[in-house]
C-alpha positions as CSV (number, residue, x, y, z in Angstrom):
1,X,104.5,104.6,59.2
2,X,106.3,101.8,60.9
3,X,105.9,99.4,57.7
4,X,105.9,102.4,55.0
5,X,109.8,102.6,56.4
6,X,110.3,98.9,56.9
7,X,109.9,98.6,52.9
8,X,111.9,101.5,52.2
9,X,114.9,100.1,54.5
10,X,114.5,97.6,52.5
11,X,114.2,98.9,49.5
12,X,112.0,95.7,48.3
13,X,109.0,97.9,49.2
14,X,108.0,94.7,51.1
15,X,107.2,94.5,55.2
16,X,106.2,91.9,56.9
17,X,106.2,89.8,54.0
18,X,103.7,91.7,52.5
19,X,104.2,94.0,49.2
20,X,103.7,97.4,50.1
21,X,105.1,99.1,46.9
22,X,107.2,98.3,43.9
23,X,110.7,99.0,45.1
24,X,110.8,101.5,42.0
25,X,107.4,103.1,43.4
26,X,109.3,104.3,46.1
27,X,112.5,105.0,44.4
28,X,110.4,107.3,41.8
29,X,108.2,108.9,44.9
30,X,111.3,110.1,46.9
31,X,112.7,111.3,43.9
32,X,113.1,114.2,42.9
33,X,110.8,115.4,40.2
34,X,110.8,119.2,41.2
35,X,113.9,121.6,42.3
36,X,112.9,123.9,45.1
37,X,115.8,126.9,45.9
38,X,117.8,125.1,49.1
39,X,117.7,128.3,50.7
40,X,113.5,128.7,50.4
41,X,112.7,128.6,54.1
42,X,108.8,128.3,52.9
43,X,109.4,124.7,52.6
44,X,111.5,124.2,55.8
45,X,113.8,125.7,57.8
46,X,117.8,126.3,56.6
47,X,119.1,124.7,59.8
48,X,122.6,124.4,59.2
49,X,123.9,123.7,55.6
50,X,121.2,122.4,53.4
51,X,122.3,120.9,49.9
52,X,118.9,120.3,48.2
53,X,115.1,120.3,48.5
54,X,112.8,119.3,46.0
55,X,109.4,117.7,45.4
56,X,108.7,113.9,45.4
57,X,105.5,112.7,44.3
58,X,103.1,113.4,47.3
59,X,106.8,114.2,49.7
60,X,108.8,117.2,50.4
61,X,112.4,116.4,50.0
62,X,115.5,118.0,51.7
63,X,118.4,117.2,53.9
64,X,119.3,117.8,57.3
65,X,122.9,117.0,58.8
66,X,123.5,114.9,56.4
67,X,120.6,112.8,56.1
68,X,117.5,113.0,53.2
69,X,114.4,113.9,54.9
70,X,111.0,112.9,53.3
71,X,107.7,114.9,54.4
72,X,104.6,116.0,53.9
73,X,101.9,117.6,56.2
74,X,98.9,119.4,55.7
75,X,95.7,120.7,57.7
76,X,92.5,122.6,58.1
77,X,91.1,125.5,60.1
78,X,91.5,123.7,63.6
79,X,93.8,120.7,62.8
80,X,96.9,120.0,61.0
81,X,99.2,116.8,60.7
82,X,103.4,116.6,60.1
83,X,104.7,113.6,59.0
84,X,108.3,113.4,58.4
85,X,110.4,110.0,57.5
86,X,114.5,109.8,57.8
87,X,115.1,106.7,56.0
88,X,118.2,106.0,56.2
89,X,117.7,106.3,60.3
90,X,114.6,104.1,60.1
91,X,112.5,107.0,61.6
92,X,109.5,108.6,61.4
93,X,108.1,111.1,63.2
94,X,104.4,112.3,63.2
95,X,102.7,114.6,64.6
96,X,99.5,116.4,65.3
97,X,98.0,119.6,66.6
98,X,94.9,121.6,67.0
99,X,96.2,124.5,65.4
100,X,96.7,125.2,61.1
101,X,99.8,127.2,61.5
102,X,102.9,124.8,61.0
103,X,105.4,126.5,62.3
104,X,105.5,125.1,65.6
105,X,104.8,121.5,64.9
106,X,107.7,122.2,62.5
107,X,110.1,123.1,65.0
108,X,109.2,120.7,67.4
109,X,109.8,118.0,64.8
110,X,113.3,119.5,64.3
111,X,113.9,119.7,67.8
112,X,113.2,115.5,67.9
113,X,115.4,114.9,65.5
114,X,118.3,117.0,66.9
115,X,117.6,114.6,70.2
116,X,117.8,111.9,68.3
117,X,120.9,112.7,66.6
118,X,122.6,114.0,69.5
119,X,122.8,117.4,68.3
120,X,123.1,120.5,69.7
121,X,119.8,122.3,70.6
122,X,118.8,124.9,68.1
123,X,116.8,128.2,68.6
C-alpha cells in the first residue's frame, strides 16, 4: 500500500525507483468511469457533505471533508478486507476482520480518518 501511494504522490507511478504503473494507469483507475448518486449510502456513508462518488476501475470513488477517497473491499463467509487510500494525505488505511458484514470495518475506518484529520467524532 505504502509504494501503491508513493507512485500516486508522485504521480510518475514510480516508488522506489521502480515503475509501478504508467502515471496515466493511475490517472484512468481513479477516474471516474461510472456516476453513483452522492447521496447512495450503499456505497458509503453521507458523513457530512459529499460532492461525488463514482466508480474507478477496480476503486470506489468519493470525497470526505474535502479530500478524494479511493477504496475497495470485499470478503467471504468468515472474512472480509477494507482498503481505503487518501491520496492527497499520503494515507492508506486497511483493514481486516473475521466477519462479511462491512459495516463496522466501515465505520471504524471513518472513525481513523476523523483522528487523523482532527475531526470531531462522529456517531
Amino acid at each position: 500500500m505504502a509504494a501503491l501511494l508513493e507512485a500516486a504522490k508522485a504521480t510518475s507511478g514510480a516508488a522506489g525507483g521502480k515503475r509501478l504503473l504508467e502515471p496515466a494507469s493511475l490517472r484512468e483507475m481513479w477516474s471516474a468511469q461510472t456516476a453513483i448518486a452522492a447521496d447512495d449510502e450503499f456505497f458509503g456513508p453521507v458523513l457530512g457533505d459529499r460532492h461525488f462518488a463514482a466508480y474507478g476501475l477496480g476503486f470506489t470513488l468519493s470525497d470526505y471533508r474535502g479530500h478524494k477517497l479511493v477504496w475497495h473491499g470485499g470478503g467471504m463467509p468468515g472474512q472480509f478486507f477494507w482498503v481505503m487510500l487518501v491520496p492527497d494525505l499520503d494515507l492508506g488505511i486497511g483493514l481486516l476482520g473475521n466477519r462479511e458484514d462491512y459495516h463496522g470495518t466501515m465505520a471504524l475506518t471513518y472513525h481513523i480518518l476523523d483522528r487523523y484529520l482532527g475531526a470531531p467524532a462522529t456517531d
